[in-house]
N, C-alpha and C positions, 0 to 999 in steps of 0.2 A: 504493500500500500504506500503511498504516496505520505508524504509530509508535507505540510501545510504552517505558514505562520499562523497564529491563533488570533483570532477577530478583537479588534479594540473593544477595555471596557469588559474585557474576562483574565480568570485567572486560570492557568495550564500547568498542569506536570508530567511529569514523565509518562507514555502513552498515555497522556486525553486525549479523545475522541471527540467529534462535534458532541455526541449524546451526553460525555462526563465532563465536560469541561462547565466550571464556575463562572456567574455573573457576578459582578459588582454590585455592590448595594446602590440603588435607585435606575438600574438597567432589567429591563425586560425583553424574553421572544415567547414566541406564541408557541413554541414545541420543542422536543428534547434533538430531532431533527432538523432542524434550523440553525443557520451562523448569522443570521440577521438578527442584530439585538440594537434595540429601543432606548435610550435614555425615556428615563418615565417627569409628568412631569413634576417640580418640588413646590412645594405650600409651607413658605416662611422656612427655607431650607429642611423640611419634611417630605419622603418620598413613600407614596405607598406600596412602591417595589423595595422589596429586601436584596434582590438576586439568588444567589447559591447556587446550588447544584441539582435541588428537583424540578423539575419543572410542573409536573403535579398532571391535571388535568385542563389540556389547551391554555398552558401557561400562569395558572392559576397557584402553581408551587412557589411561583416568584412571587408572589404578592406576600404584604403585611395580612396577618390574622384579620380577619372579617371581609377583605374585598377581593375582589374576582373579576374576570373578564379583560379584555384587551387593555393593557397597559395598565392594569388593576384600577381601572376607574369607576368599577360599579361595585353594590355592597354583595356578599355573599349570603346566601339564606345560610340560616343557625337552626340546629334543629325541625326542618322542615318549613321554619317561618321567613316569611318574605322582609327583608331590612331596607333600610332608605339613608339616604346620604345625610346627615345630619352636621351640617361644615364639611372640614376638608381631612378629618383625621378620624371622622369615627361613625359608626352606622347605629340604628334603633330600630325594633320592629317594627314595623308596620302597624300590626293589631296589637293588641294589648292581651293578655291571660283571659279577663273579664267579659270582650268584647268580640263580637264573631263580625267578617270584613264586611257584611253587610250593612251592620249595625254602626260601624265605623265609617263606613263610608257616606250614612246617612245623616250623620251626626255631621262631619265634614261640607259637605252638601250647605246643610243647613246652615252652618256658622259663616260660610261664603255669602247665602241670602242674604242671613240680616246682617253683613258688614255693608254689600251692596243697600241693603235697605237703610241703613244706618248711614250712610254716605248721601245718599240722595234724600232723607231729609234733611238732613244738614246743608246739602245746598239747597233744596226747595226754600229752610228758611230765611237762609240769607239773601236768595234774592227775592224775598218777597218785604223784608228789611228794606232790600235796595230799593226799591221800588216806591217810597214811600217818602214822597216831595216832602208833604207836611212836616215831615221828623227832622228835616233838613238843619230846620229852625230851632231845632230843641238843646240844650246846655250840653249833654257829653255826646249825646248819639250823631248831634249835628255836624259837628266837625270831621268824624269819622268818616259819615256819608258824604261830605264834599271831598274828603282826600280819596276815599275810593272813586268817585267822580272823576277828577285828576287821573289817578293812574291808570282808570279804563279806558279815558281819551289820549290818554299819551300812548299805550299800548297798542291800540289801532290805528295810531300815527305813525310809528314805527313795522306794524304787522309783526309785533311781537308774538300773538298766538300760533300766527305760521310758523313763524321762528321754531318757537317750542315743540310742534309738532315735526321737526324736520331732527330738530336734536334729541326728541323722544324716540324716534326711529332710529336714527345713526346710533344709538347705544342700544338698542335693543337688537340692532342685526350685526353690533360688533361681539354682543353677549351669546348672540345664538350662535355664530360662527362658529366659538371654538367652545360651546356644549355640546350642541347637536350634532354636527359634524366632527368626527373625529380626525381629524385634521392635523398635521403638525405643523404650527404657523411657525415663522420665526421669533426669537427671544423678544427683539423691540414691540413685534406686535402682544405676543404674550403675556408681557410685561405690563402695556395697555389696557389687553382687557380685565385682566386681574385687579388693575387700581382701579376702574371705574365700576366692577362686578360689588362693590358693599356698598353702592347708589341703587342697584337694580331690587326691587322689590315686586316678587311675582306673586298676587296671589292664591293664584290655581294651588302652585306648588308648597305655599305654606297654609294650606286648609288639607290640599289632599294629594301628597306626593306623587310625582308620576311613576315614582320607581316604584312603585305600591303595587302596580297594575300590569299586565302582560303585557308586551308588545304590540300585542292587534289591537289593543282598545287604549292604548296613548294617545 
C-alpha cells in the first residue's frame, strides 16, 4: 500500500490509516472513511467538535456529548427524547416528564396568541391615544402627543419606515444564510453574522422550537 502524508488538523502514528487516524479538537468528517475534515465552527472560543479517533455514527463520534449531525450542529435525542438548541453550548428536551408533545405544543401555540394579542392591543391603544386632538391641550399627555406628532412627520420626510423595513430584511437574510443553509461562509462574514445574531428575536422559535418537530413539518 501506498503512503500518504496525513491531512491537516489530525494527528498520525505509526501505521494510521484514513479509518484510525485522530482529529483535533474542534475539527470534524462525516465518516471513519473520509480525509476530508471540517474545522467546526467556535462560540466565544467553544467548539462543539471534540475530534478523536471514533467517528461514531455518520460523524457523530466527533461531537461534544449531547449534539449530532453534520458539523455537530444539531442536538442529539437523550433517551428517546427529542432536544433543542438552547444557546450555543447546550440542548433541553423538548417535552417535559409531565407533559405529552401534544399538550406542549398547545400550550406553545397558545402563549404565541396572546403575545400577538397582547401586542396589538397595545398598539390598538396607542393609537387611539394618538388620535385624540383634544388631549393635545392637556398638562402631561399634551406635550407627549405633539412630540410624537414631530417624529411621525419627520419620519415620513425622511421614509424612515422604508428605511426600517429594508434593514429588517438585510438582517434577517444575513441570519438565515448561515442557519438554514449550511454553508461555510468566510470568517469576516461569520464574524458579522454572529454580532448582529443577539438583535434577532424570533418568535416562532422561542414559543415553539423548530428542532422540536420533524423535518416535513418545519
Amino acid at each position: 500500500p501506498q503512503c500518504r502524508r496525513c491531512p491537516d488538523h489530525t494527528k498520525c502514528i505509526a501505521n494510521t490509516s484514513v479509518e484510525t487516524m485522530e482529529l483535533l479538537d474542534g475539527f470534524w468528517r462525516a465518516s471513519r472513511s473520509t480525509d476530508s475534515i471540517v474545522q467546526c465552527r467556535r462560540y466565544s472560543g467553544w467548539s462543539r467538535c471534540m475530534g478523536g479517533i471514533s467517528a461514531g455514527e455518520e460523524g457523530d463520534g466527533y461531537c461534544q456529548a449531547g449534539f449530532a449531525g453534520p458539523e455537530c450542529e444539531l442536538c442529539a435525542d437523550v433517551d428517546g427524547k427529542r432536544m433543542h438548541r438552547v444557546g450555543t453550548s447546550r440542548c433541553e428536551p423538548c417535552f417535559s416528564e409531565s407533559s405529552t408533545p401534544t399538550a406542549r405544543t398547545a400550550a406553545a401555540i397558545g402563549k404565541l396568541i396572546g403575545a400577538c394579542l397582547a401586542v396589538a392591543l397595545l398598539v390598538g391603544a396607542l393609537v387611539l391615544v394618538h388620535r385624540q386632538q383634544a388631549w393635545r391641550d392637556r398638562r402631561v399627555v399634551g406635550p407627549c402627543l405633539k412630540f410624537s406628532d414631530r417624529c411621525i412627520a419627520r419620519s415620513h420626510a425622511i421614509g424612515l419606515a422604508a428605511k426600517a423595513k429594508i434593514l429588517v430584511g438585510f438582517i434577517q437574510v444575513v441570519l438565515s444564510l448561515s442557519s438554514n443553509y449550511r454553508v461555510r461562509w468566510p470568517p469576516a462574514y461569520q464574524a458579522f453574522g454572529d454580532s448582529i445574531s443577539r438583535f434577532h428575536i424570533d418568535p416562532i422559535q422561542l414559543f415553539l422550537p423548530s428542532d422540536c418537530f420533524p423535518y416535513r413539518v418545519r
